[in-house]
N, C-alpha and C positions, 0 to 999 in steps of 0.2 A: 156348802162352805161359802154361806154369803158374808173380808178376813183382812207392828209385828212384830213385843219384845220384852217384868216379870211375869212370863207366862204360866201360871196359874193352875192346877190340876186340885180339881177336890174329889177324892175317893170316899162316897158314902156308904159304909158297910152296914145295909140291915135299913138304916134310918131309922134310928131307935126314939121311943117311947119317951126318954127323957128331954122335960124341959131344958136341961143346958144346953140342948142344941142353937138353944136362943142366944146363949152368952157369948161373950167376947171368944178370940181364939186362944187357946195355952198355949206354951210353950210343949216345943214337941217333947219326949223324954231324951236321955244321952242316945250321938250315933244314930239316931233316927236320919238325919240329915245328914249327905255327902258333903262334902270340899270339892268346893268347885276348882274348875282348872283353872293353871297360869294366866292371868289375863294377856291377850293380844289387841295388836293393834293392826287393823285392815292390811291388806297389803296394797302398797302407794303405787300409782301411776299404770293402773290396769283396764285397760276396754273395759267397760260393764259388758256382764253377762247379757245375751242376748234376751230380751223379753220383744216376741211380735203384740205390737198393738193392732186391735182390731180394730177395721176400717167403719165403725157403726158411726152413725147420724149424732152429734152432738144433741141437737136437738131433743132427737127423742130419748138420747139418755138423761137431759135434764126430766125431762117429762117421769121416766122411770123413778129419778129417785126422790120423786116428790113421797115418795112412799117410807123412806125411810127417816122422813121427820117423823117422822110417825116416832111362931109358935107352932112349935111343931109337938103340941101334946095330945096322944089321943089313945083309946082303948086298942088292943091289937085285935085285927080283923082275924075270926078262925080261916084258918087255911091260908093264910097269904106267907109267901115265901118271906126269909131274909128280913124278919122285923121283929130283928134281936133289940135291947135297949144297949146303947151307947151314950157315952157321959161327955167327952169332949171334941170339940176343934180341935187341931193343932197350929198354930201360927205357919206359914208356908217355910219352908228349906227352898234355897235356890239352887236352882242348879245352870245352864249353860255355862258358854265361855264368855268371860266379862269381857268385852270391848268390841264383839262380834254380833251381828243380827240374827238372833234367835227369830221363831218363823214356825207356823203350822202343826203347833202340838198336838197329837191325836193320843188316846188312853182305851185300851180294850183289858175288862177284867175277865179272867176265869173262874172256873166253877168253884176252885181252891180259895178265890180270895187274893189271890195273883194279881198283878198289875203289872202291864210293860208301856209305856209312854215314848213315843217317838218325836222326833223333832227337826229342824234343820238349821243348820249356821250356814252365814258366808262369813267369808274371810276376805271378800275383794276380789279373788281368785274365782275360787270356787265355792262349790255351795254343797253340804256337804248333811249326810242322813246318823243322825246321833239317836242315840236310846238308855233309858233307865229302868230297872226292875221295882217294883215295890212288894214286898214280903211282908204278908202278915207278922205283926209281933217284932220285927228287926225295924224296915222301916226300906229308906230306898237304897239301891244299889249305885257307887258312882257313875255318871255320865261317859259312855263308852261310844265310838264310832262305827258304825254297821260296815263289815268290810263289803266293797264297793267291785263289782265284774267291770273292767273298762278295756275299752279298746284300743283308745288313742291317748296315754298315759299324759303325752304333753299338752293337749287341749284342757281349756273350764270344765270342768265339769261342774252341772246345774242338779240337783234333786230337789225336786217341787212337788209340795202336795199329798205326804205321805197320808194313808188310811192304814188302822189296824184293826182288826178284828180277832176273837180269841176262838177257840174251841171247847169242848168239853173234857177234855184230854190234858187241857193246863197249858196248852202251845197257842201262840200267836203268828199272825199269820200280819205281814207290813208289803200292803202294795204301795208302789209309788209313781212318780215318772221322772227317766233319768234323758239326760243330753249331755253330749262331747262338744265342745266345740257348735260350730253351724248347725250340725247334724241335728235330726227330727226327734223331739223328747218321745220316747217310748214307755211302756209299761213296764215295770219289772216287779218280781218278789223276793221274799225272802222267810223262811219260817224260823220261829226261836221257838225252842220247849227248856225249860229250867235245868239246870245245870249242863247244860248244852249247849247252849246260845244258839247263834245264826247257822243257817244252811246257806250255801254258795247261793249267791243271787243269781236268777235266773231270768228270761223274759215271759211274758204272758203271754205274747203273740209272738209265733217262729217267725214271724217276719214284718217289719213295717209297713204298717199302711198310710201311713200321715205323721204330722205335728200334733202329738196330741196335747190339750192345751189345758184340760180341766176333768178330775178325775174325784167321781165317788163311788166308797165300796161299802156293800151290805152282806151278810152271811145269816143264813136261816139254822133252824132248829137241827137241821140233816149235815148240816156242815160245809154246803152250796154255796159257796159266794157268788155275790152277784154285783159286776163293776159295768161302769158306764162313767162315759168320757166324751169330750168333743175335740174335734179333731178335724185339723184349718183341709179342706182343698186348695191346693196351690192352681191347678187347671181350671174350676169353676170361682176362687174366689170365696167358697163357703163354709160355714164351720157347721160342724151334721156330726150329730149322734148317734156312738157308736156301744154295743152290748158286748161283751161274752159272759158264759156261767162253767160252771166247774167249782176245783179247790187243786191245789197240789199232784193228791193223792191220787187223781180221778184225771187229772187233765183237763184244760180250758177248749170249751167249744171254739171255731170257727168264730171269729167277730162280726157282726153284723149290722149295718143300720137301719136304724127304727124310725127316724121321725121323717119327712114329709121332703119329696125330692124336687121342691119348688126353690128357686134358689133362694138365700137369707142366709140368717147367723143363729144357730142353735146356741142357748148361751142358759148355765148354770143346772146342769139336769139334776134332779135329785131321786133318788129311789128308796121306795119302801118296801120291807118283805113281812107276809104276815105270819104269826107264827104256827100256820099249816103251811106253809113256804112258800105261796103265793106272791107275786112280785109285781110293783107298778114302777115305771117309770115318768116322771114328767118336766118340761121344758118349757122355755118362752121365746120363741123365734121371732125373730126383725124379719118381718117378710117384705123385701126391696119391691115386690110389685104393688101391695098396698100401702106400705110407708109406715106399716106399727108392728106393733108387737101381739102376739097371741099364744095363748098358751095350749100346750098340746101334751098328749099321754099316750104312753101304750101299757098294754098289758099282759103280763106272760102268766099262765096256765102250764098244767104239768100235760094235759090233754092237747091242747093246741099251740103251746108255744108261744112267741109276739103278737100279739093284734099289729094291725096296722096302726100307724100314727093316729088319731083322731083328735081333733079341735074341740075343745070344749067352751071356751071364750064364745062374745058372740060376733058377727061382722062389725066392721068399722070402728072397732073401741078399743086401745089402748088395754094391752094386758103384759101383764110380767109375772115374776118372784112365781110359779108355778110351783105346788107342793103336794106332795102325791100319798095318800095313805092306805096301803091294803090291808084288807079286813078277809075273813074268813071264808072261803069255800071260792075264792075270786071276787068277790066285792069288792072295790073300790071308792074310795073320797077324793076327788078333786079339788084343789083349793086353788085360786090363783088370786092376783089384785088388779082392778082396774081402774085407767082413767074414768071418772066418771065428770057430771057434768060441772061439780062444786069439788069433791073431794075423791080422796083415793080411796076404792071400795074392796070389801074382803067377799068374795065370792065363793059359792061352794055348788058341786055336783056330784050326785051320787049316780056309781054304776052297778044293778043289783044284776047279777048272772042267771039268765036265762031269758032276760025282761030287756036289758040294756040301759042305756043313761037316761034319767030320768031328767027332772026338770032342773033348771041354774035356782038358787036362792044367793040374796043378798043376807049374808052372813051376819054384817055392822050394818045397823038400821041410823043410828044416830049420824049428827051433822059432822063434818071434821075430817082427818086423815087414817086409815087404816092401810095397813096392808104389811107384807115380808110375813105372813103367816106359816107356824112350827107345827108338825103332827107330831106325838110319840108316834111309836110301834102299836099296835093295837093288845093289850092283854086283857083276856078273856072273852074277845069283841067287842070290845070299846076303850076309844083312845082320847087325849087329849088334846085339842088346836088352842092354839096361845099367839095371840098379834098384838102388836105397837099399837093404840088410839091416840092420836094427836086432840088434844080437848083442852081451851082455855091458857094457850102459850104452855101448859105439860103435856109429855105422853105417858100416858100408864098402861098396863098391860089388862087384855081380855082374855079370858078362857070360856071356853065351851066344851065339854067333853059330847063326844061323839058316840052315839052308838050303833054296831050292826045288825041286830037283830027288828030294830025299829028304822034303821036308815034314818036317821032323824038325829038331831041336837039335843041335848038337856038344858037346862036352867046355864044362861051366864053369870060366871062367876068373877067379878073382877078381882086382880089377885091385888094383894092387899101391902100397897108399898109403907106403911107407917113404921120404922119409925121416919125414910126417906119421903118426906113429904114434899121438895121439892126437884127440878131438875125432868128430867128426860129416859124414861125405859123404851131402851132399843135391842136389837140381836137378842130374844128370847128361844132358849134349846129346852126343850121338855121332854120327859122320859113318864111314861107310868108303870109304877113302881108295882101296879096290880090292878086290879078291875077296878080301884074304887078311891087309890092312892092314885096323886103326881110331884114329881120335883121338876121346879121351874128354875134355869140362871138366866139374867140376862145383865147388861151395861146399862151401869144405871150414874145421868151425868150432875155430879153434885160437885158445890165452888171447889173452884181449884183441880180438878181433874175429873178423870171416867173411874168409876167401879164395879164391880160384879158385884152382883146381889143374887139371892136364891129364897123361895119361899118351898112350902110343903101343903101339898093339896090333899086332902080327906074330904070322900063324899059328903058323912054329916057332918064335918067342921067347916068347908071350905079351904079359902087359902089362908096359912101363918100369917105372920107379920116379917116382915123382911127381914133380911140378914145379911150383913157383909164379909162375904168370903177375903177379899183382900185386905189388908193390915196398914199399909201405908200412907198417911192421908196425902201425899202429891200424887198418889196412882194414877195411870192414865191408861185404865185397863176397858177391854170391849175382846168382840167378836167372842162371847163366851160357846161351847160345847157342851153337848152334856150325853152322855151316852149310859146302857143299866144291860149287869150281868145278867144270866140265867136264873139267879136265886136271890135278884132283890140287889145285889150292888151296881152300886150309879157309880157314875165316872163325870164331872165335868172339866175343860179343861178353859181357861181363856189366856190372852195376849195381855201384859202388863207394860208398862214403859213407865220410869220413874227415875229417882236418880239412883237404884242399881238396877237396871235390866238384867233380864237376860230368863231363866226359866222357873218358873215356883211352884210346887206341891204343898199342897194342905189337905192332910187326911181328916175323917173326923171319924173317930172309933166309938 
């Protein structure tokens, strides 16, 4: 979640064969699109909700974000799931409440074709966990509010940071983190299955252990989820990443932490699970004894469980944005970016099981800025990395697909921004769609505001020509998502801001 207001959802069913996916967006058909609620107005004269700022170094968070300057026609591949032909866009339906800060929209499809979309409003007050259904064939279901376990009815209450992930059963599964008042934002769940709605929210962990500050969740092939957060020490001053695995049905392990008991600030851990349910972890620590940043990993096995932390960065350099991809049998790709001595560099290591981590390569050979680099998931043991290249006052995007059975790169493929030929591609989310398919989104900055755009990547075509999912021309949309079911449906979602906020879906059938 490296993230607040028409936020954006495009549900790809199939990514079909036909050229008009190249075309403007249509109008949805009737009833496809809710009515949004009553607009409100903030509630006036109220504390802000509490947000702890971290105590990191200005400095080296300048240094950090120097990094983030930084036709879809083809034959269908046999065997590849979910690559049905579909004819249109739909132009987006809004949904939030108008006059409120919508905030953190996440999208998990099912094996059905199902979609449930969560999201968050404040109100000035509080801040509160909203959701929508989308249904094949109907379209979305109004904007309803997830009912809320609370304690101290009269405190703020904060919800930050929802994750959803679906099952193969047609049920979704919305972790989040909630807080009362002062009190320490904790984990909580809640499951939806269709014509059912929500289960009583419950907690992850029977008991607190901390503030916890920052949360992402992944669920494997078995139905495991796998969440990971960081989470402040108030007695040492540090923010340290914390694990548990489970699902519901099965009950969540003991929590544990993973990374490195040197004091610092653990900050943005991301996880990947491969789809034999192999899990990586990885992070970029502010280490206070040496004054930078380094990026670090662990790795969990069905056989042994956590590795200890390890460092893959090298000494004395400047490292962040750590992205982690598992591959097959516990394989491993390390991705991180470093200060380097002219510009920001995309780095990469491989860990092959049985051997251990091999050697670092520099990923971007070229002069310029790179880094904030995206894995898919791996399908079929090979996935795609996709980063920001700062080159000539633009950034465009690079891909490399990856693969595990060679541990090794293929051919870069730069994706293909025409007809956006000028401006700035940043917050790239990529999904592979199959071994040899990808769909890229990302904020792409052209006059007068931000957009999302999306290309379609085929082995022998490469990448489409770009497309603009948002409709708007004052959009001032970014931080795109993009996430893909079991059989071939992508999900992406991004943050719009315009002069109607608030939440937007665009299917494209």
């Amino acid at each position: 979640m490296r993230n607040t207001v028409v936020v954006s959802v495009l549900v790809v069913m199939g990514l079909g064969v036909s050229a008009c996916g190249e075309d403007p967006p249509t109008p949805p058909p009737p009833n496809f699109c809710p009515e949004r609620p009553a607009a409100q107005e903030p509630v006036p004269g109220q504390a802000p909700l509490l947000v702890r700022a971290r105590p990191l170094p200005q400095a080296w968070l300048a240094r950090r974000n120097l990094a983030t300057m930084t036709a879809f026609t083809r034959a269908q591949d046999p065997g590849e799931p979910g690559v049905e032909s579909r004819a249109w866009w739909a132009s987006p339906c809004l949904m939030g409440t108008p006059g409120l800060q919508v905030a953190t929209p996440r999208v998990a499809v099912a094996d059905d074709g199902r979609a449930v979309t969560v999201w968050t409003e404040k109100d000035g007050l509080d801040e509160r966990l909203w959701f929508s259904e989308y249904v094949p064939q109907t379209g979305w279901t109004p904007a309803e509010t997830v009912g809320l376990s609370r304690e101290f009815p009269e405190d703020a209450l904060r919800v930050r940071q929802p994750q959803v992930v679906a099952d193969t059963q047609g049920r979704s599964l919305a972790v989040w983190l909630q807080s009362e008042g002062s009190g320490a934002a904790q984990l909580w769940y809640s499951r939806h299955a269709p014509g059912e709605g929500w289960s009583k929210p419950d907690r992850v962990l029977s008991r607190s252990l901390g503030d916890a500050t920052y949360l992402e969740v992944s669920r494997d092939a078995a139905g495991t989820v796998t969440a990971v957060w960081t989470q402040f020490d108030g007695d040492t001053l540090s923010e340290n990443v914390w694990v548990t695995r489970g699902s519901p049905e099965t009950g969540f392990e003991d929590a544990r932490r993973i990374d490195t008991p040197m004091p610092g600030f653990s900050l943005e851990p991301q996880v990947s699970v491969s789809g034999d349910g192999h899990a990586v972890v990885g992070w970029y620590r502010f280490d206070e004894m040496e004054g930078i940043g380094m990026a670090w990993f662990s790795r969990w096995t069905p056989a042994e469980g956590w590795s200890a932390a390890e460092r893959t960065s090298p000494d004395g350099v400047d490292s962040f944005y750590a992205e982690p991809l598992a591959g097959p049998g516990g394989a491993v790709l390390a991705l991180w970016s470093e200060l380097g001595g002219v510009n920001v560099e995309l780095w990469a290591r491989p860990f092959v099981p049985g051997t251990g981590w091999g050697e670092a390569q520099r990923v971007e050979e070229a002069l310029g800025s790179s880094g904030a680099a995206q894995a898919s998931q791996e399908q079929g043991g090979r996935a795609m990395v996709v980063w920001p290249r700062a080159r000539a006052s633009f950034t465009r995007l690079s891909a490399q697909a990856y693969d595990f059975a060679t541990y090794g790169f293929r051919e870069r493929r730069d994706v293909d921004a025409q007809p956006l030929t000028l401006g700035h591609a940043t917050d790239p989310q990529v999904v592979s769609l199959s071994r040899n398919q990808a769909l890229v989104v990302w904020s792409h900055e052209l006059e007068g505001g931000h957009r999302v755009a999306t290309s379609r990547y085929t082995a022998s075509q490469g990448w489409g020509r770009a497309l603009l999912l948002d409709t708007a021309p004052s959009a001032q949309s970014g931080f795109p998502r993009l996430s893909v079911g079991p059989t071939g449906v992508g999900v992406a979602t991004w943050l719009h801001g315009g002069e109607v906020p608030g939440l937007g879906v665009s299917v494209f059938q």
